[in-house]
N, C-alpha and C positions, 0 to 999 in steps of 0.2 A: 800665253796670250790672254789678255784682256778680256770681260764681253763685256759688249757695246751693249749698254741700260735700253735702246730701241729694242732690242732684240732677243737678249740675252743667250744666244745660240752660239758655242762655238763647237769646230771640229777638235776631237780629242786627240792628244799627241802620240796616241798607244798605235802600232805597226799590225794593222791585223791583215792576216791574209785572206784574200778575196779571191771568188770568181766573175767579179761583176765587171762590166766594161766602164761603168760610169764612174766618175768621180768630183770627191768635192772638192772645191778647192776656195779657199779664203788670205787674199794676203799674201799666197804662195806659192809657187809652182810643183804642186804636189802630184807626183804620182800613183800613190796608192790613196783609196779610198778612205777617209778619213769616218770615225764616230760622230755622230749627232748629239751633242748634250744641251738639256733646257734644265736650267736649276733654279730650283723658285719663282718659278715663271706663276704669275698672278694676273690675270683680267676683270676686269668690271665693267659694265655697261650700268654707270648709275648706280644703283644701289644693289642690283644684281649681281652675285660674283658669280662667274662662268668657269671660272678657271683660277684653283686653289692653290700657292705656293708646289704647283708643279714639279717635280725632280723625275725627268725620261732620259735616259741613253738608249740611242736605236746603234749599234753595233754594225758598222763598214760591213755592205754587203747582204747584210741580214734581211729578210723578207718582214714590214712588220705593218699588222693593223690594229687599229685602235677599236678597241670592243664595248660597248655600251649601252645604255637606256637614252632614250630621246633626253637632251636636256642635260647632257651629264658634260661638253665641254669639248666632244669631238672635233667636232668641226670648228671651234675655234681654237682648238691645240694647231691643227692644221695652217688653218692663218695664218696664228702668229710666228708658225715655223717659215713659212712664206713671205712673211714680212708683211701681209695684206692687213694686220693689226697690230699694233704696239702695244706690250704689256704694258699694265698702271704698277705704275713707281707706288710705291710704299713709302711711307713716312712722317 
């Protein structure tokens, strides 16, 4: 599967077993919970970069929070997992 340059987010193809009820689905009719990957995910606001050639996997199922100092990219990791931000293309 392709990522989409808006987003750079897909669900990863690996079968992991869960206990969760929720599930992701993208494209397909998935039953089991899929992984969450951001791979060089970059943001800037202007000349601010907030968010540095990012690489996360959150693992189907997995309980996970994002730990840090004020200013460090949290809550706009979040975002752009949400789509409420487009990462800046590089180039």
């Amino acid at each position: 599967m392709d990522l989409t340059p808006e987003h750079n987010v897909r669900p990863s193809s690996k079968n992991v077993m869960s206990h969760t009820k929720t599930s992701f689905t993208h494209c397909s009719n998935r039953s089991t919970p899929a992984d969450v990957e951001l791979v060089d995910v970059t943001k800037r606001f202007g000349s601010v970069v907030a968010v540095d050639c990012l690489n996360l996997t959150i693992p189907a199922g997995t309980y996970t929070c994002l730990l840090g100092p004020s200013g460090c990219g949290k809550t706009t990791t979040l975002r752009l997992l949400a789509g409420h931000e487009r990462v800046t293309l590089l180039g």
